[in-house]
C-alpha positions in Angstrom: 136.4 127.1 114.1 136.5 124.1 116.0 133.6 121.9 116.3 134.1 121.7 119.9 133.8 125.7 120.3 130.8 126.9 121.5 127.5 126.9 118.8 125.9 130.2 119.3 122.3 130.8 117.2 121.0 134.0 116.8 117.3 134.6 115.8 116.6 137.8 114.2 115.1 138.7 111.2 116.7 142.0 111.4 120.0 140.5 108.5 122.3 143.2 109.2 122.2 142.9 113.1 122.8 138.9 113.0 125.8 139.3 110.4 127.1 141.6 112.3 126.9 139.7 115.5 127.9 136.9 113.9 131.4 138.3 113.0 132.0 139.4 116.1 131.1 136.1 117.8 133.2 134.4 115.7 136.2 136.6 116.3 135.4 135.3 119.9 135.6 131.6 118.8 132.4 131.0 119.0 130.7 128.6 116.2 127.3 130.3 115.0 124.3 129.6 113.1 121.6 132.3 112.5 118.0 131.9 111.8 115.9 134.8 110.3 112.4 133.9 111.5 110.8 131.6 114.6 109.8 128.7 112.9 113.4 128.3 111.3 115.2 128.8 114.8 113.3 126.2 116.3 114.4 123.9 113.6 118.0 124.8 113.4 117.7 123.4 117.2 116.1 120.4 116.5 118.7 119.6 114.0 122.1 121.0 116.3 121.3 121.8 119.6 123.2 125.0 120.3 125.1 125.9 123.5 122.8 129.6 123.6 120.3 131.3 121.7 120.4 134.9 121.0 116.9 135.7 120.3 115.2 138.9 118.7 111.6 139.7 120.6 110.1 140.9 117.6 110.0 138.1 114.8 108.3 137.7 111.0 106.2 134.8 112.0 106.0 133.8 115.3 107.1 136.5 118.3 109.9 135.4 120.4 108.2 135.3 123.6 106.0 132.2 122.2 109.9 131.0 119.9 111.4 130.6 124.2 108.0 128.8 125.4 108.7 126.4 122.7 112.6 125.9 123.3 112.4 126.0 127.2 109.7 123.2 126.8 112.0 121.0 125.4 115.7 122.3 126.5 117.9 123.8 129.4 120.3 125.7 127.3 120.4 129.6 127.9 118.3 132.1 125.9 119.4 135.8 125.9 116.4 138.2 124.8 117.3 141.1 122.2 115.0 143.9 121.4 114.3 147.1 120.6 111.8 147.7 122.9 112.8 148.6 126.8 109.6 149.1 128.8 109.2 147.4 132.2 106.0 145.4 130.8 107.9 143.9 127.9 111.0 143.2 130.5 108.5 140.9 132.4 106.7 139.2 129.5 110.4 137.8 128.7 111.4 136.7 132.0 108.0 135.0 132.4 108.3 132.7 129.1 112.0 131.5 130.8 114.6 133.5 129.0 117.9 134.0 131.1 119.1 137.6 130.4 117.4 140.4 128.6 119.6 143.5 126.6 118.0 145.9 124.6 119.1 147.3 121.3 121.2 149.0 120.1 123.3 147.3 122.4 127.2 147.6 123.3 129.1 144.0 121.9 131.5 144.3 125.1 128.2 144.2 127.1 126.5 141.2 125.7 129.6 139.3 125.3 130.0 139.4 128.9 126.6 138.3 129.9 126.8 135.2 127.6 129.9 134.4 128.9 128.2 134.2 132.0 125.6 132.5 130.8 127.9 129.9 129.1 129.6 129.5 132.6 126.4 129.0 135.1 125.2 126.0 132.7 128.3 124.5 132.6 128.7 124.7 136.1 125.1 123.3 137.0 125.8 120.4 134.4 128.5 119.4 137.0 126.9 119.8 140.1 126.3 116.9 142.5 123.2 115.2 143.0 120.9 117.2 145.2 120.0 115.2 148.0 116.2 114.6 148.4 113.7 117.1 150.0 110.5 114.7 151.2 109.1 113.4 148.3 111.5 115.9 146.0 114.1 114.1 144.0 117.2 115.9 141.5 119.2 114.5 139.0 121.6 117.1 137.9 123.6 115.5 135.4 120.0 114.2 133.4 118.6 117.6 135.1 115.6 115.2 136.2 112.7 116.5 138.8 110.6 114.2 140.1 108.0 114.5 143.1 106.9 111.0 144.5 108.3 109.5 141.5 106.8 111.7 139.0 108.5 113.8 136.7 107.9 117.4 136.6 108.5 119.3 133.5 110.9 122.5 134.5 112.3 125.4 132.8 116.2 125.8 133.1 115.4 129.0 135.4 112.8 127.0 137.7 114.7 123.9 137.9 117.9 126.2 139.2 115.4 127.6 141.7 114.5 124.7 143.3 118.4 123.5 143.4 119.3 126.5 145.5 116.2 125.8 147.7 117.0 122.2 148.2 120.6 122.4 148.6 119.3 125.1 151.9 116.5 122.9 153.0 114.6 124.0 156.3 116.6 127.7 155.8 115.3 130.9 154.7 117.0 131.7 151.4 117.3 135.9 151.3 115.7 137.2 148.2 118.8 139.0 147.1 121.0 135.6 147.5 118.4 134.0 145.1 119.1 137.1 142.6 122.5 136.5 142.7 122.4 132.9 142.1 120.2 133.1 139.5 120.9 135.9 137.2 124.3 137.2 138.7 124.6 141.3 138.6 122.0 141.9 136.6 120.8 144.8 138.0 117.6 144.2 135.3 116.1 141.7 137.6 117.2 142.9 141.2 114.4 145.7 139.9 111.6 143.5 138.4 109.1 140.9 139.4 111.2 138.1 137.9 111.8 136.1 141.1 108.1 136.4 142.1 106.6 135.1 138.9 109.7 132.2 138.8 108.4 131.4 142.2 104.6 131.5 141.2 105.5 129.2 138.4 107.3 126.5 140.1 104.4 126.1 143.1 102.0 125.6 140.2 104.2 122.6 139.8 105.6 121.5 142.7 102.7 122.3 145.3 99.9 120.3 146.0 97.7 123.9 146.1 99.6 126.5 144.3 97.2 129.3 146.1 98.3 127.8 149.9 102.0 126.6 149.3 103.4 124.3 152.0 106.8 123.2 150.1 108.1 126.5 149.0 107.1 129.3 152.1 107.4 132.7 151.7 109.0 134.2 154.7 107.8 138.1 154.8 110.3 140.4 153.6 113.2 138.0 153.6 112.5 135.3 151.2 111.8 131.9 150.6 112.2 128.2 152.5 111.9 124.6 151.2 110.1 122.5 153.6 110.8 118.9 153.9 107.0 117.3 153.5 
């Protein structure tokens, strides 16, 4: 391994599972580090930070919906969800704490090789993005991935703060649901058939708007989708 590969940390207490991912990963050329309970992942993070987190729902100490409210606090990088556990209810409850992608077990390697791959590639894309020019009192800073409304800063998750760049960057337009999928979470067909872009959306008016309950910066357009007003 190169120390310029890829760091990769899987969180799951289930040892058989990470040292099996972690073979393959490797074989992938991916560096990885594995964690077997929440409070030890979020160390392992604040001592490397890793380029994705692969991280088991059901943990020892600490579940991993409250493990990603703690990372996506503090960090952009992508979290992939694994668990055993497929209903729609626990679908939503990870897309609502700010992971990226969601694959249940058992899952096929090929599979979730792919979808970090992906993942890999969208943030190293938005890390190179140009500044976003400024939407009223909106300012982005992609490069320091900086929000700040009237020269505040506002705290984002990586999901929310890619939000509002697609908005932006289509100020005054009406933004079609689907496009918003796509630019978010790519072909997951997982959230094309959720509530994920509603609660993202219901998130970042709590704190962009002024009054969350009567947005006038974010504007739903009935049945098509969203628009960023200049205010």
């Amino acid at each position: 391994m190169h120390q310029d590969d890829p760091l990769i940390l899987i969180i799951d207490d289930d040892t058989d599972i990470a040292r099996t991912l972690r073979g393959n990963l490797e074989l992938d050329g991916y560096r990885v580090m594995e964690a077997h309970s929440g409070h030890a992942g979020v160390e392992m993070v604040k001592a490397e930070i890793p380029a994705l987190v692969l991280l088991d729902l059901n943990l020892p100490d600490i579940d991993g919906i409250s493990v990603c409210k703690v990372l996506k606090r503090d960090f952009s990088f992508p979290i992939v969800m694994l668990t055993a556990r497929d209903s729609v209810s626990d679908t939503v409850l990870g897309l609502e704490c700010g992971a990226d992608d969601y694959v249940s077990k058992p899952f096929n390697y090929l599979e979730l090789s792919a979808r970090i791959k992906a993942r890999l590639r969208l943030a190293v894309a938005a890390s190179h993005r140009p500044p976003v020019c400024p939407v009223g009192s909106i300012q982005m800073e992609p490069r320091s991935r900086v929000v700040t409304i009237e020269g505040e800063e506002v705290k984002l998750t990586k999901t929310e703060y890619e939000l509002l760049a697609l908005l932006m960057s289509h100020e005054g337009e009406v933004v079609p649901r689907d496009v918003i999928q796509d630019h978010i979470w790519g072909d997951s067909q997982l959230y094309h058939n959720s509530r994920a872009l509603d609660v993202h959306i219901q998130r970042l008016r709590k704190k962009v708007e002024e009054d969350c309950e009567n947005p006038s910066r974010i504007v739903t357009v009935a049945g098509v989708g969203y628009r960023l007003v200049n205010r």
